[in-house]
PyMOL Python script that loads the backbone (N, CA, C, O; Angstrom):
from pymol import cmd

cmd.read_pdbstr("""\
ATOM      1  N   UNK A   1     149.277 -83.942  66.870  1.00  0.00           N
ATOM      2  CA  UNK A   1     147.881 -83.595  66.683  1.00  0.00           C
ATOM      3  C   UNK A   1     147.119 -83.975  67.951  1.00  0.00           C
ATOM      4  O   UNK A   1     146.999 -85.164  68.249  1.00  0.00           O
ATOM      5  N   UNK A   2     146.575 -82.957  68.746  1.00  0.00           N
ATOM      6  CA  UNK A   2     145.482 -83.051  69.793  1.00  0.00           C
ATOM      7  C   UNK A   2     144.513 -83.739  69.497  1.00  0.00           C
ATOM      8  O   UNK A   2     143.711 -83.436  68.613  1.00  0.00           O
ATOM      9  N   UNK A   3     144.439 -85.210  70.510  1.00  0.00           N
ATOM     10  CA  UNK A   3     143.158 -86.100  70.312  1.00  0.00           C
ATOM     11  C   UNK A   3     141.752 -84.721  70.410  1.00  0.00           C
ATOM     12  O   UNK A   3     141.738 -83.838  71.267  1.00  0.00           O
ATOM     13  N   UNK A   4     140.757 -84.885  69.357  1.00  0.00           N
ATOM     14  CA  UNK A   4     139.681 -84.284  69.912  1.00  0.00           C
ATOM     15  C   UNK A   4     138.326 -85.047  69.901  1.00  0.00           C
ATOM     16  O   UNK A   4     137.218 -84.658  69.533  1.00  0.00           O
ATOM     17  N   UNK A   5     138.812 -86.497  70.517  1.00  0.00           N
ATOM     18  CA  UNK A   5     137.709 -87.041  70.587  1.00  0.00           C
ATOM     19  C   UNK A   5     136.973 -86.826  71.804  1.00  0.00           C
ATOM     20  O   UNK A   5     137.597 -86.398  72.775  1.00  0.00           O
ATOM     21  N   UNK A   6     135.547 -87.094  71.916  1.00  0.00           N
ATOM     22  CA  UNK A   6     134.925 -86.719  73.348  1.00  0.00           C
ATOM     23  C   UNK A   6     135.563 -88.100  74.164  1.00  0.00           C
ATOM     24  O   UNK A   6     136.161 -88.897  73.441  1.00  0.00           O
ATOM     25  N   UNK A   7     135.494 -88.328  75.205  1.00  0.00           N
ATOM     26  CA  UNK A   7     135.973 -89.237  76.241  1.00  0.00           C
ATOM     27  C   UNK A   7     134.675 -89.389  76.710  1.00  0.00           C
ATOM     28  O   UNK A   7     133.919 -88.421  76.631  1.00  0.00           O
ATOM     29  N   UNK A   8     134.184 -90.703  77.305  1.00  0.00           N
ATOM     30  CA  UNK A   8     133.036 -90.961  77.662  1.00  0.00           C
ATOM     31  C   UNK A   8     132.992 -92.200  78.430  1.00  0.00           C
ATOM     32  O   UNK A   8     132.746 -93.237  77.814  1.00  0.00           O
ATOM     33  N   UNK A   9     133.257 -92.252  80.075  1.00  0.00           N
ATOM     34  CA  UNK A   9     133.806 -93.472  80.594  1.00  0.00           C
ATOM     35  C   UNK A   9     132.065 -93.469  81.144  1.00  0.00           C
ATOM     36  O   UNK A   9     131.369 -92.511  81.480  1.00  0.00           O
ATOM     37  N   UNK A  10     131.763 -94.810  81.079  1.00  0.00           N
ATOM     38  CA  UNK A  10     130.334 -94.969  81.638  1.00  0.00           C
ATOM     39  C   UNK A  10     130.691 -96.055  82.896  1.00  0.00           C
ATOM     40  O   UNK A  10     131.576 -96.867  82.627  1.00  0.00           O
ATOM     41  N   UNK A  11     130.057 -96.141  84.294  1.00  0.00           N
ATOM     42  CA  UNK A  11     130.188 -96.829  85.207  1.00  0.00           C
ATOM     43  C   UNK A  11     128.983 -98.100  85.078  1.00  0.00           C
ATOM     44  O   UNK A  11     127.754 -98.149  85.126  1.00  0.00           O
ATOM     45  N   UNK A  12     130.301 -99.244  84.855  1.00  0.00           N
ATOM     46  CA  UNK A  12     129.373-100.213  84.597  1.00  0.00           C
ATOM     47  C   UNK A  12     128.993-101.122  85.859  1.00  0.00           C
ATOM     48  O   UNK A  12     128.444-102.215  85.723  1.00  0.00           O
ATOM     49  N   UNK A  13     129.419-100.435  87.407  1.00  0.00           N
ATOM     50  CA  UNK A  13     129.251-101.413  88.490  1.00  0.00           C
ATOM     51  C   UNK A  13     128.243-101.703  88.643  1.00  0.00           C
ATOM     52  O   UNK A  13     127.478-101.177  87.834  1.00  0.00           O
ATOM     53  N   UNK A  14     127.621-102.584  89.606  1.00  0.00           N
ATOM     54  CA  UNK A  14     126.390-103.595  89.310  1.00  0.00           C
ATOM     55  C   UNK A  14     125.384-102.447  90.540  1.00  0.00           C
ATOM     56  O   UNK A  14     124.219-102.762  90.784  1.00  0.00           O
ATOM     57  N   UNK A  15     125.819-101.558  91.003  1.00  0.00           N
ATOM     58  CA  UNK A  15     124.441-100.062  91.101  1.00  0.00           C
ATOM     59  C   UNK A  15     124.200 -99.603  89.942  1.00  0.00           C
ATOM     60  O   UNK A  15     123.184 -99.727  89.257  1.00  0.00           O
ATOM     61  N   UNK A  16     125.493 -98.880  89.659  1.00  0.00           N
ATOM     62  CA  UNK A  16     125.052 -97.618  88.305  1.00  0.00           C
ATOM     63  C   UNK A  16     124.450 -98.440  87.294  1.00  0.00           C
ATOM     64  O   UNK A  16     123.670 -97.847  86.549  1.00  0.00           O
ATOM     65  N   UNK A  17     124.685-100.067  87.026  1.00  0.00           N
ATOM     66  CA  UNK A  17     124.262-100.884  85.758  1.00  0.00           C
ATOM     67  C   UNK A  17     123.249-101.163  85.801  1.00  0.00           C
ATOM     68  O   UNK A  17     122.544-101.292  84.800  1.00  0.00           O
ATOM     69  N   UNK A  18     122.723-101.408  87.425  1.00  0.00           N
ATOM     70  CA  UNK A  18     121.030-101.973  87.606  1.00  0.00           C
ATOM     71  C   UNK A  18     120.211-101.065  87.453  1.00  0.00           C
ATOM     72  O   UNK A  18     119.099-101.251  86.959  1.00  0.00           O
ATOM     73  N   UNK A  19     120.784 -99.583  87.990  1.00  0.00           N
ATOM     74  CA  UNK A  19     119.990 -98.342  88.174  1.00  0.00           C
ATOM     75  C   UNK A  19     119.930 -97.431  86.764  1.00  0.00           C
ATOM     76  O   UNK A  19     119.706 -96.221  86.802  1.00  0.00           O
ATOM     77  N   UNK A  20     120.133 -98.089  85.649  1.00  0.00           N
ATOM     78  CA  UNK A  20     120.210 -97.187  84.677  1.00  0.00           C
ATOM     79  C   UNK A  20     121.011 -97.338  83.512  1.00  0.00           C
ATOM     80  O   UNK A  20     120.599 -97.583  82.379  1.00  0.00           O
ATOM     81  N   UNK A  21     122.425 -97.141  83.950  1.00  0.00           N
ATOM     82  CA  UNK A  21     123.418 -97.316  82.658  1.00  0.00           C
ATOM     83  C   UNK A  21     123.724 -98.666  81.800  1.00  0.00           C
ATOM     84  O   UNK A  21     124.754 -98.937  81.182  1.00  0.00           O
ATOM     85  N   UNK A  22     122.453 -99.486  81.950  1.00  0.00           N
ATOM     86  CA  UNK A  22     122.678-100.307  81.067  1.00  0.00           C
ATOM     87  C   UNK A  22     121.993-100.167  79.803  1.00  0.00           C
ATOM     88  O   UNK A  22     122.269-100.687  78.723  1.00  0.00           O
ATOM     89  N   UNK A  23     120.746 -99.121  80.214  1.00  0.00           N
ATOM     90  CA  UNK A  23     120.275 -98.207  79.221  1.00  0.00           C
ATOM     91  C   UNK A  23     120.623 -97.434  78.345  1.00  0.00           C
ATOM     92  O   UNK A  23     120.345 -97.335  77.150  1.00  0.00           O
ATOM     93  N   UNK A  24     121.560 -96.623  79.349  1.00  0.00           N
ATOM     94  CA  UNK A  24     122.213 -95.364  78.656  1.00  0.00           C
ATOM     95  C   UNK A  24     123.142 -96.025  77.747  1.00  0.00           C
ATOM     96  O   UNK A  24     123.028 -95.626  76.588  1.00  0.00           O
ATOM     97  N   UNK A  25     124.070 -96.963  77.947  1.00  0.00           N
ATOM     98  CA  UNK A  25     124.840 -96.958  77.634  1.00  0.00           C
ATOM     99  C   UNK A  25     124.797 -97.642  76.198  1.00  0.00           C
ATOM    100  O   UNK A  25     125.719 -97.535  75.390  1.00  0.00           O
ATOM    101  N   UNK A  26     122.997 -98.744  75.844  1.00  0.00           N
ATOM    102  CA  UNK A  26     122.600 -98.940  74.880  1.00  0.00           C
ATOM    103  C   UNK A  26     122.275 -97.672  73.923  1.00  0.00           C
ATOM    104  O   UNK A  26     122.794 -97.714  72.808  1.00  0.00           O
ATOM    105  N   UNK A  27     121.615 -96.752  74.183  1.00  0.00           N
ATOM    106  CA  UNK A  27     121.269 -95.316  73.910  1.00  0.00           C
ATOM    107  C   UNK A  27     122.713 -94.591  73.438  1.00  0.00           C
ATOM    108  O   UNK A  27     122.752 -94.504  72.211  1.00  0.00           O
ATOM    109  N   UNK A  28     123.346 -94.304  73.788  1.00  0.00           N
ATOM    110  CA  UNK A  28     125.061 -93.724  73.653  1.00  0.00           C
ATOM    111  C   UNK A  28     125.425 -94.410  72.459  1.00  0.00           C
ATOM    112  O   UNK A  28     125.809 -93.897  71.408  1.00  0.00           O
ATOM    113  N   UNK A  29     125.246 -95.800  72.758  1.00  0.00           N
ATOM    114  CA  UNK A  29     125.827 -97.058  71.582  1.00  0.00           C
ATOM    115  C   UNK A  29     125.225 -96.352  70.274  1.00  0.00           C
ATOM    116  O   UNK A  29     125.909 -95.764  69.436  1.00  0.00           O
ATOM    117  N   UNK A  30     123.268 -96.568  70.221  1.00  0.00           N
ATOM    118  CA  UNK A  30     122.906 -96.492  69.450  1.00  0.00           C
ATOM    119  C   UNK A  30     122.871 -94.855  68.691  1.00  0.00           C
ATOM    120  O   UNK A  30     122.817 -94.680  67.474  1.00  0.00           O
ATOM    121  N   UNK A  31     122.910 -93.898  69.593  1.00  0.00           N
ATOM    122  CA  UNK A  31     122.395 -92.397  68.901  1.00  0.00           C
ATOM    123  C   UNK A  31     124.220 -91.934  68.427  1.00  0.00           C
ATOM    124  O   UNK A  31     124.576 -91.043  67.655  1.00  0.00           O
ATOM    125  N   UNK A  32     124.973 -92.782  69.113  1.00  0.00           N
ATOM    126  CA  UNK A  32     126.509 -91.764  68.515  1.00  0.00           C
ATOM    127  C   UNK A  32     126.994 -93.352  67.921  1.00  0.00           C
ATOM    128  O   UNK A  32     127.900 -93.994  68.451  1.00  0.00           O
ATOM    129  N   UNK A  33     126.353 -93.743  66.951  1.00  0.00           N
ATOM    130  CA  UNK A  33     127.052 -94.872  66.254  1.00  0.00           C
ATOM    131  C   UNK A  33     127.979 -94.575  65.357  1.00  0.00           C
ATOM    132  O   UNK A  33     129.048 -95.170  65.493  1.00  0.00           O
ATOM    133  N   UNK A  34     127.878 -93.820  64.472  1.00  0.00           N
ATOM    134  CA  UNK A  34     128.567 -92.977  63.504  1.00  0.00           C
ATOM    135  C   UNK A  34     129.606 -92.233  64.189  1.00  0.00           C
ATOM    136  O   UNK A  34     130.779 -92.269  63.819  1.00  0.00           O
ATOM    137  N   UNK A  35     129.126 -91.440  65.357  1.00  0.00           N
ATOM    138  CA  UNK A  35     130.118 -90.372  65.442  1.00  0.00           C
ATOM    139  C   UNK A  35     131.379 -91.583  66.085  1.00  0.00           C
ATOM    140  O   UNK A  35     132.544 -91.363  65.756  1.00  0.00           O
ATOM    141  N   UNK A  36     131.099 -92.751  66.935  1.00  0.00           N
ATOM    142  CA  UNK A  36     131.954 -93.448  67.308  1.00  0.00           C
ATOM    143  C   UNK A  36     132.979 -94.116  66.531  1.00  0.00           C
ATOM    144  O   UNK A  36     134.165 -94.213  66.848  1.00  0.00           O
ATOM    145  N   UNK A  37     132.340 -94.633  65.334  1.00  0.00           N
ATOM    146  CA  UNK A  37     132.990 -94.786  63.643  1.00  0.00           C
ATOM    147  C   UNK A  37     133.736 -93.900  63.350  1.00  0.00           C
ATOM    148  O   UNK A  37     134.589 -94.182  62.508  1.00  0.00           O
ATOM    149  N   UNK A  38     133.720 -92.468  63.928  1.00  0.00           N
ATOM    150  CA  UNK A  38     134.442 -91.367  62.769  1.00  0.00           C
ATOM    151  C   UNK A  38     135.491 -91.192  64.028  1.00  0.00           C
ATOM    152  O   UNK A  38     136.327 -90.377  63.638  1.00  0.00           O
ATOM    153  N   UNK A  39     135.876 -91.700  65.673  1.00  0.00           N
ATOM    154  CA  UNK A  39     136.381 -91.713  66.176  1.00  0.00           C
ATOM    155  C   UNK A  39     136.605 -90.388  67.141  1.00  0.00           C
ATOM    156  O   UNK A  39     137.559 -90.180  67.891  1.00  0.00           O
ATOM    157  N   UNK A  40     135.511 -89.597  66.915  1.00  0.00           N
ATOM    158  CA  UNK A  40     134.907 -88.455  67.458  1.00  0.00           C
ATOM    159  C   UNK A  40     134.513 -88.490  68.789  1.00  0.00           C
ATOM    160  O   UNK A  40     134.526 -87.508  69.532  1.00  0.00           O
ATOM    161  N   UNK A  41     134.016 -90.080  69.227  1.00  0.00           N
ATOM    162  CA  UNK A  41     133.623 -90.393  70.558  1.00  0.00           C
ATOM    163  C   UNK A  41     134.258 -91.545  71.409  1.00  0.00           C
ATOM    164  O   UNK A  41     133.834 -92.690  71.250  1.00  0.00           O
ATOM    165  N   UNK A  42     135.148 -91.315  72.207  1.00  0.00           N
ATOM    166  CA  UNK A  42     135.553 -92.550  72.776  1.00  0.00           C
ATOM    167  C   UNK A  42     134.818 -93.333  74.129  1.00  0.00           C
ATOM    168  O   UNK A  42     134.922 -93.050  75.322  1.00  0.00           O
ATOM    169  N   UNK A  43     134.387 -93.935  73.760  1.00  0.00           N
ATOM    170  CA  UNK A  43     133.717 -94.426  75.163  1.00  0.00           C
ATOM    171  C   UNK A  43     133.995 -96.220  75.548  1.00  0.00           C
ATOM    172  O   UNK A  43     134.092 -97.293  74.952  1.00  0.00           O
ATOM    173  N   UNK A  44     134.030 -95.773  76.683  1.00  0.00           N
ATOM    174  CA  UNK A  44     134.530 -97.077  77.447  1.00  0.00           C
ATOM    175  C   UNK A  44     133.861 -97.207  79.025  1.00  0.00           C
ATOM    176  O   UNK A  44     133.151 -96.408  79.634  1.00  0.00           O
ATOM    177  N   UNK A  45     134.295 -98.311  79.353  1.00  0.00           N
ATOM    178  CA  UNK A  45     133.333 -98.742  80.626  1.00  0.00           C
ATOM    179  C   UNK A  45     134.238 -98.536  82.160  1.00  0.00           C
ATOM    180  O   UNK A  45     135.461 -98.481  82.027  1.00  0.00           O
ATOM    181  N   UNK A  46     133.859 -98.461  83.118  1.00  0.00           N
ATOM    182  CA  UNK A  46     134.678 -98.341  84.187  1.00  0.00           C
ATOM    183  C   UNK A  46     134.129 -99.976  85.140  1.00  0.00           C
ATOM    184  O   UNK A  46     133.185-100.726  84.893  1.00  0.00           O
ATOM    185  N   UNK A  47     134.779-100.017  85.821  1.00  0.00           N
ATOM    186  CA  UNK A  47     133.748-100.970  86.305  1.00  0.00           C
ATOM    187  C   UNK A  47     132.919-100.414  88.037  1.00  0.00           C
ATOM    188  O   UNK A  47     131.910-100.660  88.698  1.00  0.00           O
ATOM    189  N   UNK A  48     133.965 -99.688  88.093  1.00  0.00           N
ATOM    190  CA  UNK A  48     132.998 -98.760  89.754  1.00  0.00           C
ATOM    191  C   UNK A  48     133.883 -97.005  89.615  1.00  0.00           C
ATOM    192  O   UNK A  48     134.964 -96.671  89.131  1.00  0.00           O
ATOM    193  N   UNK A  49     132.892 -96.320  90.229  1.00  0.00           N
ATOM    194  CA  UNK A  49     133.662 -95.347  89.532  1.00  0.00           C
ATOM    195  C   UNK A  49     133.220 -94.681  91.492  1.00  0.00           C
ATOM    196  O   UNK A  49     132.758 -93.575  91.770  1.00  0.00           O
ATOM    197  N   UNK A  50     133.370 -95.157  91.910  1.00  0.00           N
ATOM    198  CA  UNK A  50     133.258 -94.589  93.773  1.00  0.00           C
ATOM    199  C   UNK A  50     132.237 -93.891  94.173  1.00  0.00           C
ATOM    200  O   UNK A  50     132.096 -93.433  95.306  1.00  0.00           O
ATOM    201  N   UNK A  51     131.604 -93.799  93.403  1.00  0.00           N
ATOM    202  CA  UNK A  51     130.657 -92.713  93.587  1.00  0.00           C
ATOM    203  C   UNK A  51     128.883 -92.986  93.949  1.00  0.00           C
ATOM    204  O   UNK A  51     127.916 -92.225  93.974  1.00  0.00           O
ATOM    205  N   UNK A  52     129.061 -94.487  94.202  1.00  0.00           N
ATOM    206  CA  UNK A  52     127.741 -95.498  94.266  1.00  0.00           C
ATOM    207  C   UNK A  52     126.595 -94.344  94.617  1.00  0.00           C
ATOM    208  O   UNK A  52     125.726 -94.133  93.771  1.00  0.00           O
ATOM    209  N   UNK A  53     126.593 -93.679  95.724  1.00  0.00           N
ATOM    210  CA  UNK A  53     125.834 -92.960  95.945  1.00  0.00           C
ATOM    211  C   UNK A  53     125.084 -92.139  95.224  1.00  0.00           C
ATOM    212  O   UNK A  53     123.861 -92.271  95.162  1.00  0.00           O
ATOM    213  N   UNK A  54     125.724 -91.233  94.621  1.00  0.00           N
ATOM    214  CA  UNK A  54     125.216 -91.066  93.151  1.00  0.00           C
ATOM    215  C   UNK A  54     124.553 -90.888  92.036  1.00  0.00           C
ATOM    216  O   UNK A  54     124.100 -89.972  91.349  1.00  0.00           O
ATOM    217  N   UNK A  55     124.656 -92.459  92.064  1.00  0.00           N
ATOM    218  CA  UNK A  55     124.239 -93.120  90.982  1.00  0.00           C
ATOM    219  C   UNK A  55     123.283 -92.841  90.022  1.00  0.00           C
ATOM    220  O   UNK A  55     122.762 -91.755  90.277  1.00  0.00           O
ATOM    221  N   UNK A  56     122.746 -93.452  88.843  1.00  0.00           N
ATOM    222  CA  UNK A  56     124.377 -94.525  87.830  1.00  0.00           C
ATOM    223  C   UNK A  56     125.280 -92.693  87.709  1.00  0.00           C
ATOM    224  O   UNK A  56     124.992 -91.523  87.958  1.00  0.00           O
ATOM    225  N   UNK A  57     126.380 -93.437  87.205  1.00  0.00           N
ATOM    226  CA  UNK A  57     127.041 -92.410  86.743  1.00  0.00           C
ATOM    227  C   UNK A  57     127.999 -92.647  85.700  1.00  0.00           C
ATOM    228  O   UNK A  57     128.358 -93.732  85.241  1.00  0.00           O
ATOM    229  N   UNK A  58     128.511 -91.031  85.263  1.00  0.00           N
ATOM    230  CA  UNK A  58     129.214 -91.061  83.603  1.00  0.00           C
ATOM    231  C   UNK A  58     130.224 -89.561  83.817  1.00  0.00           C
ATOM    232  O   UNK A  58     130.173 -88.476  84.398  1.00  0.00           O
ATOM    233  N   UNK A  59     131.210 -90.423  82.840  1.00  0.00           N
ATOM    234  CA  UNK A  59     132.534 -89.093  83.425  1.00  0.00           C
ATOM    235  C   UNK A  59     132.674 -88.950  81.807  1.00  0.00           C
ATOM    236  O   UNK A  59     132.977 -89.746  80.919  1.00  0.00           O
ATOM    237  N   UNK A  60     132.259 -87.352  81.836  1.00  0.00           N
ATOM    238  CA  UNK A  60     132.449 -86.830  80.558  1.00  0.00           C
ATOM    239  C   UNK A  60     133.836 -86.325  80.121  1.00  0.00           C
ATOM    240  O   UNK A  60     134.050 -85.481  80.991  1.00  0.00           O
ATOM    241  N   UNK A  61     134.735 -86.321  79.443  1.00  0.00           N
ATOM    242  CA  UNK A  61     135.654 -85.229  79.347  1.00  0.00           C
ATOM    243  C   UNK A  61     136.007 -84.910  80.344  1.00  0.00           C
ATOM    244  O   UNK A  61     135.997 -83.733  80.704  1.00  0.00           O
ATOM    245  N   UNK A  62     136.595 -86.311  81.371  1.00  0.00           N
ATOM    246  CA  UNK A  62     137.182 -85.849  82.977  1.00  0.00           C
ATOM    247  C   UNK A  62     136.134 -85.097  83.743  1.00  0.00           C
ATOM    248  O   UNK A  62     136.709 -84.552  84.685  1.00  0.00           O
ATOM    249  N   UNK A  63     135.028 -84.864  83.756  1.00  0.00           N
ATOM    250  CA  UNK A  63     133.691 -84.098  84.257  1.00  0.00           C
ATOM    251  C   UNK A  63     132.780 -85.330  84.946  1.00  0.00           C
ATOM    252  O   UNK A  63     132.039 -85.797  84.081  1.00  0.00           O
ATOM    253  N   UNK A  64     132.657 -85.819  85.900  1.00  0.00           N
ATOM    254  CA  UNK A  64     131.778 -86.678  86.450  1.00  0.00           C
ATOM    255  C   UNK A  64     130.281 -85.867  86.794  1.00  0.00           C
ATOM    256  O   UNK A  64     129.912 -84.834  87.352  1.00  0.00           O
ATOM    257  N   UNK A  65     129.648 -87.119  86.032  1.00  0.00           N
ATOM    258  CA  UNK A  65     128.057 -86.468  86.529  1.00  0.00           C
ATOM    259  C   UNK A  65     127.285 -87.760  87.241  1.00  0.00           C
ATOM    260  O   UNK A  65     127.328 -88.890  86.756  1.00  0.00           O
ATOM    261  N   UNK A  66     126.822 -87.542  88.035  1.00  0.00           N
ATOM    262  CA  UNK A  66     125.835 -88.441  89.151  1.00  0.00           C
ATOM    263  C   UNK A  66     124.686 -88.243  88.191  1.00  0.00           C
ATOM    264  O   UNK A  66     124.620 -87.648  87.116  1.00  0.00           O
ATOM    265  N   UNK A  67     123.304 -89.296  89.292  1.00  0.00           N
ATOM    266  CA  UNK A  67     122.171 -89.513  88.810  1.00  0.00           C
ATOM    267  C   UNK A  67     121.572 -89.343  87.215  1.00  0.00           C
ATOM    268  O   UNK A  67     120.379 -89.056  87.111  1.00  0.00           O
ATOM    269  N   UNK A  68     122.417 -89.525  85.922  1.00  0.00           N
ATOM    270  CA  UNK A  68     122.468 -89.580  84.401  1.00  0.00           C
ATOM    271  C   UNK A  68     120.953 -90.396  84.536  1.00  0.00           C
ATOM    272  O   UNK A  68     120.382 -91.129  85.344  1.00  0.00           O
ATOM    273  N   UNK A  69     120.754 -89.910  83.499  1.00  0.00           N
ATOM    274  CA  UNK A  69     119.502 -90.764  82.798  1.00  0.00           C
ATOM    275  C   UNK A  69     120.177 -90.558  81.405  1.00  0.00           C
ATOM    276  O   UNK A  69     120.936 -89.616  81.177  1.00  0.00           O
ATOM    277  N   UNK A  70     119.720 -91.852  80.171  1.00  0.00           N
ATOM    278  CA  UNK A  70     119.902 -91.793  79.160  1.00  0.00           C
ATOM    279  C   UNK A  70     119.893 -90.437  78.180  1.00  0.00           C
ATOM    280  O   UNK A  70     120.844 -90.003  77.530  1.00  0.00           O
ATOM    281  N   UNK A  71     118.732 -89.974  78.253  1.00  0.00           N
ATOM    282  CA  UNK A  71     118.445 -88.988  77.723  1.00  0.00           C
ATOM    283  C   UNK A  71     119.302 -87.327  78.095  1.00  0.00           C
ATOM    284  O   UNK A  71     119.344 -86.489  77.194  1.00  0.00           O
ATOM    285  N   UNK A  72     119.810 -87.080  79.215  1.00  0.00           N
ATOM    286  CA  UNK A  72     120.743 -86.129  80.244  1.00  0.00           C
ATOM    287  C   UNK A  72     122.233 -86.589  79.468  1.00  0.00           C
ATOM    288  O   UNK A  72     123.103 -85.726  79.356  1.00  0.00           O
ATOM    289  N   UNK A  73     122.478 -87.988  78.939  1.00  0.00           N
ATOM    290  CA  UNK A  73     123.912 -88.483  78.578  1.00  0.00           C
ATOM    291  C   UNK A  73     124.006 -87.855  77.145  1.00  0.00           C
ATOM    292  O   UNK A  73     124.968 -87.163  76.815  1.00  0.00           O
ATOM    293  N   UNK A  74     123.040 -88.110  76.379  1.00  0.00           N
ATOM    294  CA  UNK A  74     123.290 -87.845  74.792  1.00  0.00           C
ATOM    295  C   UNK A  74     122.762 -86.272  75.090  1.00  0.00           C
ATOM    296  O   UNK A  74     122.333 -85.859  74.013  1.00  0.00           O
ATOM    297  N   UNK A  75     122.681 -85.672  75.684  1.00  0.00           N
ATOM    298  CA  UNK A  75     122.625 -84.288  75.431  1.00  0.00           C
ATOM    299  C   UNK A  75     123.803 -83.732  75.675  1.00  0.00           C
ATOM    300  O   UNK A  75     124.326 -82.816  75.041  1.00  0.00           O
ATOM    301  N   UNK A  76     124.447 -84.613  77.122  1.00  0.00           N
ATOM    302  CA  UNK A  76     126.233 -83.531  77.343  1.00  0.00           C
ATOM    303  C   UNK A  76     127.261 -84.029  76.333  1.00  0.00           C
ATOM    304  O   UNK A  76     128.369 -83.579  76.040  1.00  0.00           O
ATOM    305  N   UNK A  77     126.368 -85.421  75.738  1.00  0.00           N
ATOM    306  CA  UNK A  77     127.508 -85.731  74.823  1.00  0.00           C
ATOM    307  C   UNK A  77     127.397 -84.745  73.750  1.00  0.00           C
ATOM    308  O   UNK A  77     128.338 -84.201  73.173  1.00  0.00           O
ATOM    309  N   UNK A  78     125.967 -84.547  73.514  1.00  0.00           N
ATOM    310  CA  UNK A  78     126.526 -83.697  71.791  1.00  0.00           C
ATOM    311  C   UNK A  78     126.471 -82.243  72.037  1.00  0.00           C
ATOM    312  O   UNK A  78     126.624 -81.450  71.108  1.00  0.00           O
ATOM    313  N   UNK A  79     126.241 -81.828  73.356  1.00  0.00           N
ATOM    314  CA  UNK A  79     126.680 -80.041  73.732  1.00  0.00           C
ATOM    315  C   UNK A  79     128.520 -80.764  73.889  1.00  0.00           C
ATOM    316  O   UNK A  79     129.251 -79.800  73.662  1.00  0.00           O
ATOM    317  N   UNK A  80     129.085 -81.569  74.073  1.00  0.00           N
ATOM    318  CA  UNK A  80     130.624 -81.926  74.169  1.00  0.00           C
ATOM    319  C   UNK A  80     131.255 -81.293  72.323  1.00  0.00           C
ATOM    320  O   UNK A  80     132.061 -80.420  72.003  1.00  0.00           O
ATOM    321  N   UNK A  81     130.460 -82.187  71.567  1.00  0.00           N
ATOM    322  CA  UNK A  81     130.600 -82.321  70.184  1.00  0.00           C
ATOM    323  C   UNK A  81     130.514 -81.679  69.593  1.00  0.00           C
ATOM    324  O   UNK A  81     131.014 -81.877  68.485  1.00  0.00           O
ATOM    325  N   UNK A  82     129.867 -80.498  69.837  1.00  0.00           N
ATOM    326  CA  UNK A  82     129.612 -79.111  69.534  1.00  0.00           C
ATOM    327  C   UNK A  82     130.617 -77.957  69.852  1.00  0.00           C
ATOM    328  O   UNK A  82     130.803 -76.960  69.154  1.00  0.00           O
ATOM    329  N   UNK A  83     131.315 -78.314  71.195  1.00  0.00           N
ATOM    330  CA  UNK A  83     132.583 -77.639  71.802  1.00  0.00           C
ATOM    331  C   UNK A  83     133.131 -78.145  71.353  1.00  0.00           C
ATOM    332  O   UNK A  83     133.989 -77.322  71.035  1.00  0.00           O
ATOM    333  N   UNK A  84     133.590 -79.530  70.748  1.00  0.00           N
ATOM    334  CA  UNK A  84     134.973 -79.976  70.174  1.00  0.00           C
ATOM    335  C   UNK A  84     135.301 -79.374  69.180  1.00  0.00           C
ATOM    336  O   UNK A  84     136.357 -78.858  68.812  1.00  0.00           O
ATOM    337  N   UNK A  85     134.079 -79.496  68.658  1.00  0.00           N
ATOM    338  CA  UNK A  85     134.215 -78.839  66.810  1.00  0.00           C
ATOM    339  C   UNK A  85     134.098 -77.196  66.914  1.00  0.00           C
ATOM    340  O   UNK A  85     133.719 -76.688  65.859  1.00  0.00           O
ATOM    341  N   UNK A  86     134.270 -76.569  67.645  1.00  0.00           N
ATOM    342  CA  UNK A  86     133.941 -74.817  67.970  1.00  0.00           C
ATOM    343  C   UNK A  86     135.984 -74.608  68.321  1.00  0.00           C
ATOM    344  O   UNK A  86     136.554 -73.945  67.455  1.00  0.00           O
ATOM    345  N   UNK A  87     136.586 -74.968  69.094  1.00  0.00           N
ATOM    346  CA  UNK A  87     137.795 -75.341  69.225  1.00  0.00           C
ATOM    347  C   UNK A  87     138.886 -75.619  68.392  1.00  0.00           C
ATOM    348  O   UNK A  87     139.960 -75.973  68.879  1.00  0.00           O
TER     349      UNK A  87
END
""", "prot")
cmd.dss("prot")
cmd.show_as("cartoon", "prot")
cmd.util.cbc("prot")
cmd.orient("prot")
């Protein structure tokens, strides 16, 4: 059985963390709490993801995106969640 959970590595280095993703990544926590429960969302932390420049940043489904804001994260997450379940 094909995992079809979303993948959701968030860069927790101390740019992307100061500049943002310590937000997002509260936000992610809190708006996909459930879907993370139903194992629909996997997310985990990186600790530098090379890309400082960037910054913050979040690798969707092997898809890296620069300059994320909270609000930009829970939208590719649930246009992701929407393709998982269309599949």
């Amino acid at each position: 059985m094909a995992d079809k959970a979303v993948h959701v590595r968030i860069c927790m280095g101390s740019s992307c963390f100061a500049r943002g993703n310590s937000d997002t990544l509260a936000c992610i926590r809190s708006h996909f709490q459930v879907a993370q429960d139903q194992g629909l969302i996997r997310l985990e932390g990186s600790l530098c993801e090379n890309n400082c420049h960037h910054g913050p940043n979040i690798v969707i489904n092997g898809r890296p995106y620069g300059s994320i804001t909270a609000a930009a994260a829970v939208e590719l997450i649930e246009n992701e969640l929407k393709n998982q379940n269309r599949g």
